[in-house]
C-alpha positions as CSV (number, residue, x, y, z in Angstrom):
1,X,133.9,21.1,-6.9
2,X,137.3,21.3,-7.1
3,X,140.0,24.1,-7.9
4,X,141.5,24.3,-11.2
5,X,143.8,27.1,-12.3
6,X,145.6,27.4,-15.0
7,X,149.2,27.7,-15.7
8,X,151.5,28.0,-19.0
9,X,149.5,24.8,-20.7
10,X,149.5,23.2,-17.0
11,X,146.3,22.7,-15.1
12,X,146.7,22.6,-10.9
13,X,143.9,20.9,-9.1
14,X,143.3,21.8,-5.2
15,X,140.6,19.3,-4.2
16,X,138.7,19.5,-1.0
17,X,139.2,16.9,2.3
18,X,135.9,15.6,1.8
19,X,136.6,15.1,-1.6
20,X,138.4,11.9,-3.0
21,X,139.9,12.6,-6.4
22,X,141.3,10.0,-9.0
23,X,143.6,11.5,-11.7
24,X,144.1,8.5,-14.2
25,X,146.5,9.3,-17.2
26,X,146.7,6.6,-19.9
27,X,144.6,4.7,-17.9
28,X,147.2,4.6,-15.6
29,X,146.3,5.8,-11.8
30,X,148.6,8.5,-10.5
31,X,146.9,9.9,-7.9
32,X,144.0,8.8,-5.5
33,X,142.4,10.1,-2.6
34,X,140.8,12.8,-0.6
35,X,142.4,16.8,-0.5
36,X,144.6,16.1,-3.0
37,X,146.8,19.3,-4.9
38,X,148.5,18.3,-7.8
39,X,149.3,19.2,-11.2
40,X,148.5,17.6,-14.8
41,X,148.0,18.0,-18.1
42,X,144.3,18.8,-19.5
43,X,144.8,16.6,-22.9
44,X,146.4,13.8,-21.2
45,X,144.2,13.5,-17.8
46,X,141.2,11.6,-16.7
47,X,139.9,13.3,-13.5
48,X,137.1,12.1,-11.1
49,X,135.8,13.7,-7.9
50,X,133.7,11.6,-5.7
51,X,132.5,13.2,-2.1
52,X,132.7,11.3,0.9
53,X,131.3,13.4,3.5
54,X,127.5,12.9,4.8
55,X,125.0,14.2,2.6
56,X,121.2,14.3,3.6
57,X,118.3,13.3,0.9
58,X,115.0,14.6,1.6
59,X,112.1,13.3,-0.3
60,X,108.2,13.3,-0.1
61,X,106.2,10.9,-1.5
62,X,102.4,9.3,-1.4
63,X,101.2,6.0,-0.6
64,X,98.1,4.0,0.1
65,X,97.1,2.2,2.9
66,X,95.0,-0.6,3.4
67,X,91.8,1.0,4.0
68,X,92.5,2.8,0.1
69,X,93.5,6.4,1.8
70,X,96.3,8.7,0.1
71,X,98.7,9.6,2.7
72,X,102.0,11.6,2.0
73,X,105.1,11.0,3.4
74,X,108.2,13.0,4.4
75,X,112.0,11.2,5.2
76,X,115.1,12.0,5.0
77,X,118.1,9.4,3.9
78,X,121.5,10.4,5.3
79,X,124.2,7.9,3.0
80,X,127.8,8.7,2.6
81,X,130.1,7.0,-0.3
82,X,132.1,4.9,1.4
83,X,134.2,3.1,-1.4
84,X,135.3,6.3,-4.1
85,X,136.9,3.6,-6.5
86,X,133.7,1.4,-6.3
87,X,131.6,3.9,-6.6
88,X,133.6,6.0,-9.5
89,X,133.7,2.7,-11.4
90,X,129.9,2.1,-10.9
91,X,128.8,6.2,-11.8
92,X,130.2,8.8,-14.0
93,X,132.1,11.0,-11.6
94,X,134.4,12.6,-13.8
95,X,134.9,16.3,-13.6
96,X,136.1,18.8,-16.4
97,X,139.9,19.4,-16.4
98,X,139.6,23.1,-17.0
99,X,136.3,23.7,-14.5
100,X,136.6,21.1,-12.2
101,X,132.8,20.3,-13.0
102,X,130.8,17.0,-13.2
103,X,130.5,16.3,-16.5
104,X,127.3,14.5,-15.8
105,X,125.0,14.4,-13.0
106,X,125.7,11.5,-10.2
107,X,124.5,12.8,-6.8
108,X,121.1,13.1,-8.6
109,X,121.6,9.0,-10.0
110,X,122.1,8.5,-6.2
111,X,119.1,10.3,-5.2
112,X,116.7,8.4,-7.2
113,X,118.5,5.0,-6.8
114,X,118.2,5.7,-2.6
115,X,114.1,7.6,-3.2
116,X,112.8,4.7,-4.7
117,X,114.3,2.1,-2.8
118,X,112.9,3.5,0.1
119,X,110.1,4.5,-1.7
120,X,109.3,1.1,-2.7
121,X,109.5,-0.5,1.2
122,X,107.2,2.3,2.7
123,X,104.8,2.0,0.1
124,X,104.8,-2.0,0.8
125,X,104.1,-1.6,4.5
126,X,101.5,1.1,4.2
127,X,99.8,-1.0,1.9
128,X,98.9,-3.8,4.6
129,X,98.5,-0.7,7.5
130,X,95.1,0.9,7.8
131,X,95.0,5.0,7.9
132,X,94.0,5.0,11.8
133,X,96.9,2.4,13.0
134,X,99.1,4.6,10.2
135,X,98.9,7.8,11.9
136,X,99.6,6.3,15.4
137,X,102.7,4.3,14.9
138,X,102.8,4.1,10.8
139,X,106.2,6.9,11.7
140,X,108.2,4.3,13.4
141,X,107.0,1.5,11.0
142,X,108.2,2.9,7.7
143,X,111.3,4.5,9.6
144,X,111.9,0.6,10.4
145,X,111.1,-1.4,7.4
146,X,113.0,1.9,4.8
147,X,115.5,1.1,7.1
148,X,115.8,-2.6,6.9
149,X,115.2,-2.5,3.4
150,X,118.2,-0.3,2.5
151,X,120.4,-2.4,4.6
152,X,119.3,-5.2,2.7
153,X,119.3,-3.8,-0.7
154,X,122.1,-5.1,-3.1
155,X,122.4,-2.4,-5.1
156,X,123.4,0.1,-2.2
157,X,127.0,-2.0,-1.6
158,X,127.6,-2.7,-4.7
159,X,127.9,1.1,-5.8
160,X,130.3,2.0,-2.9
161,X,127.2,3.7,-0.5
162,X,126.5,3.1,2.9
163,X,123.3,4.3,4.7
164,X,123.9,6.1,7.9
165,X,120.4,6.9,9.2
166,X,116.8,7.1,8.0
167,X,114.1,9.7,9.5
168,X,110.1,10.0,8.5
169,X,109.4,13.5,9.7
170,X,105.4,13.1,9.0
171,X,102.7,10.6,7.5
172,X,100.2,12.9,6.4
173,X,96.6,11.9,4.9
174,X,95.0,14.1,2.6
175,X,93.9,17.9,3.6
176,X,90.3,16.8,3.9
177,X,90.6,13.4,5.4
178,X,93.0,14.9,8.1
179,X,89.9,17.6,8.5
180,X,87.6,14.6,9.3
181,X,89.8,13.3,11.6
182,X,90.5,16.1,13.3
183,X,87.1,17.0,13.9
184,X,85.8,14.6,16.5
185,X,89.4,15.7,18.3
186,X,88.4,19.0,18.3
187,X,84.8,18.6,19.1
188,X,86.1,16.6,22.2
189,X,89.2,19.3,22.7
190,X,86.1,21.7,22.8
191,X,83.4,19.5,25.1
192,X,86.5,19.5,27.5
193,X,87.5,23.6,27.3
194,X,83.7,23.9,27.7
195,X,83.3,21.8,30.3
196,X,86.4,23.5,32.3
197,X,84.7,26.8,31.4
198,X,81.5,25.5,33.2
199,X,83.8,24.4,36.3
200,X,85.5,27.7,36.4
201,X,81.8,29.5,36.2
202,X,80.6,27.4,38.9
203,X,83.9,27.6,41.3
204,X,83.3,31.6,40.7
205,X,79.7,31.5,41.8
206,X,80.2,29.5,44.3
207,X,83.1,31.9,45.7
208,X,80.9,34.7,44.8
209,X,77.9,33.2,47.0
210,X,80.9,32.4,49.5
211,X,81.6,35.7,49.8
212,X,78.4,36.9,49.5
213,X,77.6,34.8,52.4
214,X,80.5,36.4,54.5
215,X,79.5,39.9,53.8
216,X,76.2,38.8,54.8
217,X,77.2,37.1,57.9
218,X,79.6,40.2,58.6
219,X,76.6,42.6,58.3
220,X,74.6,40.4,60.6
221,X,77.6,40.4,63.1
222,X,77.7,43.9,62.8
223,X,74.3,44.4,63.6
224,X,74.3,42.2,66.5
225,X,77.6,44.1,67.7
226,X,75.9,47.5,67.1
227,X,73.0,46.4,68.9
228,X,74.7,45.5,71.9
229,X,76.7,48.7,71.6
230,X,73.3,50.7,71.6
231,X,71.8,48.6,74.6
232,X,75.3,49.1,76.4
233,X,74.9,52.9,75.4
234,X,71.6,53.1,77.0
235,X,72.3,50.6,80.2
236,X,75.5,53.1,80.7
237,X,73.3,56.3,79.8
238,X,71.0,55.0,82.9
239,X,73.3,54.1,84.9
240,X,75.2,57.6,84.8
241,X,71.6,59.5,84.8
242,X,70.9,57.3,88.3
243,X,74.1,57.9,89.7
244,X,73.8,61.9,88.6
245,X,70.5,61.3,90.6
246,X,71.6,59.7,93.4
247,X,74.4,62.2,93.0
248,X,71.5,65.2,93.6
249,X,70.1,63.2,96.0
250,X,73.4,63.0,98.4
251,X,73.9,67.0,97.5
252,X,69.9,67.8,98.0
253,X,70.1,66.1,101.4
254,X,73.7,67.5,102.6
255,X,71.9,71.1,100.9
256,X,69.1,69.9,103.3
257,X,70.7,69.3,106.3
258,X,73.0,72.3,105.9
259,X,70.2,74.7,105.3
260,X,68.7,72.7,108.4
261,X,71.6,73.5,110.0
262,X,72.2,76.9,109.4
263,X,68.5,77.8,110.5
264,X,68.7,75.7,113.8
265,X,71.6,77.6,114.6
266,X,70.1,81.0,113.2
267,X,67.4,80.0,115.5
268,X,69.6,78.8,118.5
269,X,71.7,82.6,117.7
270,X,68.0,84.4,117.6
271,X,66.9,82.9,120.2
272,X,70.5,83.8,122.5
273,X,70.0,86.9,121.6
274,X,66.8,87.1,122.3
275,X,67.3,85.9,125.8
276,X,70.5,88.2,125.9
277,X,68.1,91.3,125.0
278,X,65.6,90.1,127.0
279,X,67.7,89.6,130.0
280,X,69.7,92.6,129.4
281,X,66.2,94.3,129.8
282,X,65.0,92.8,132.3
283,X,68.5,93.5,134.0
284,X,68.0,97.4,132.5
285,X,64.1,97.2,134.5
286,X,65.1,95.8,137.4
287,X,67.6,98.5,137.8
288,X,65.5,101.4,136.9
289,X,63.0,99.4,139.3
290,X,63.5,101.4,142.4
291,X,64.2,104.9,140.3
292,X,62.1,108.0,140.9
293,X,59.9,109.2,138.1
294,X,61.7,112.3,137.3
295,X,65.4,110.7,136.6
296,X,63.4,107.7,134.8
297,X,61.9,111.1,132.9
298,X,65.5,112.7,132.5
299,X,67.1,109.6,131.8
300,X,64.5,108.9,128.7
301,X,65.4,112.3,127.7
302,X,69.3,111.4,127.6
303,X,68.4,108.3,125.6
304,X,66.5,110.3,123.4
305,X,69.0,113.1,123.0
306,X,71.6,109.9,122.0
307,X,69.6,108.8,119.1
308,X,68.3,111.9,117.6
309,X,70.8,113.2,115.0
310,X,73.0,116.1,115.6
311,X,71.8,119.9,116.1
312,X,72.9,122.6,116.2
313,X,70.3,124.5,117.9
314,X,67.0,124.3,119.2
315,X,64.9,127.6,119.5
316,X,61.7,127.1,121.9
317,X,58.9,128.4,122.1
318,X,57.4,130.4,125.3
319,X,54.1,127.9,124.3
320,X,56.1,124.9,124.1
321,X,58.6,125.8,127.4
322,X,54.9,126.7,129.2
323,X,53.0,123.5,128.4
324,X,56.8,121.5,129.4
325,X,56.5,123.1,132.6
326,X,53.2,122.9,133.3
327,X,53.5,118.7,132.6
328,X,57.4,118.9,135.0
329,X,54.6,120.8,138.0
330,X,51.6,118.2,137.6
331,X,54.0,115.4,137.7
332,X,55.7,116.4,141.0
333,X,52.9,116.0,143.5
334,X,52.8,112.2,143.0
């Protein structure tokens, strides 16, 4: 829309660089073309504003294909006008000299002229497609053939538009047919997840028996191990208890030989001084051998006198002294 102020009875219009603006004045053109600023009289001007930039058209529609299926479709157009003069000449684009409005409504003339043009070609190609082969490549069909027939249309030239791309979004059948066709997707979507469920079930038993099987096989392995530990324990147990015996045996037998020892030479030292004493005696006889009676008498009584224990006195008695003296007088004759 363009910019209109106002000024003293004077009008100044500031249009837009996508906007191409004809100001005619007695049918006279004074100015013409885009991002114009001028300024004019309301009573005496004739203003039209035609947009050239790229504008985009959605629009849905339904057709029917071959197979007699209601299918909706989504596309966008994307034109631009690229001949303002044509297409001012061909469509009311005038614009009010003290709004700068449209007086009527021409973009929405284009959208319906470009809708059912392209309208018109999908609904002829979906006609001959069935509703399966539609929903696999019916997208890139109609994209071709709206395409081909806006190119070709007459009408589109001849107004001053040019078509710069064409775009199907979606090719839709109805909710419940699209429900039916889903469903033998889904079942199969489903059979698969199932079936991967199963796989994953059976690749965790199987690593459960797996490991199942190891801790089995480690317990066996242990058991073995222990047992040869218990068998080592006992063959080691033996072996110290028959080198401990063997051990008693050396030290009974050196105990042995010792005590053997010790009592041969007790026996050896008993028996020297046994022969010692008894040679010693002998000696002691054989020297008291040729002695008279009475100093073998007096000498017994020395000996004596050595071993008794100390006195201090002796008292005697006249019986004892008589009977001594009587023994001393019988002794003498021999």
């Amino acid at each position: 829309m363009a910019d209109i102020t106002r000024r003293l009875g004077w009008r100044h219009l500031r249009g837009a660089p996508t906007a191409h603006i004809r100001h005619h004045r007695g049918g006279t053109l004074l100015h013409d073309g885009p991002g114009l600023s001028f300024w004019f009289r309301a009573l005496t001007a004739a203003l039209s504003e035609v947009p050239v930039d790229d504008r985009e058209l959605a629009m849905t529609f339904h057709a029917r294909t071959s197979d007699f299926q209601d299918v909706a479709v989504q596309a966008t157009v994307t034109y631009r006008i690229g001949d303002p003069a044509l297409a001012a000449a061909r469509m009311d684009f005038s614009i009010d000299p003290d709004t700068g409005v449209w007086r009527g409504a021409p973009l929405e003339q284009l959208g319906t002229l470009l809708t059912e043009t392209a309208q018109q070609h999908a609904l002829d190609v979906l006609a001959r497609t069935p509703l399966s082969a539609a929903l696999v490549d019916g997208v890139a069909a109609v994209r071709e053939r709206v395409a081909a027939g806006l190119d070709a249309e007459p009408r589109l030239p001849a107004t001053g538009i040019e078509v710069v791309a064409v775009r199907v979004m979606a090719l839709r059948p109805e909710p419940e047919v699209e429900r039916a066709l889903r469903t033998p997707a889904r079942e199969q979507i489903q059979q698969e997840a199932d079936r991967a469920t199963y796989e994953r079930r059976a690749v965790a038993v199987e690593r459960e028996r797996a490991i199942a099987e190891n801790e089995l096989a480690s317990q066996i392995e242990l058991a073995r191990r222990e047992e040869q530990l218990v068998e080592q324990r006992g063959t080691n147990a033996r072996r110290e208890a028959e080198e401990h015996a063997a051990a008693d045996a050396v030290r009974a037998e050196a105990e042995a030989t010792r005590s053997v020892r010790l009592a041969r030479a007790e026996a050896d030292g008993v028996r020297a001084v046994g022969d010692a004493k008894a040679q010693a005696q002998a000696a002691w006889l054989k020297v008291h051998e040729d002695v008279e009676v009475a100093t073998l008498h007096a000498l017994t009584g020395t000996r004596l006198a050595e071993n008794l224990p100390h006195i201090d006195s002796v008292t005697i008695s006249p019986d004892v002294l008589t009977g001594l003296l009587a023994k001393l007088g019988a002794r003498e004759p021999e």
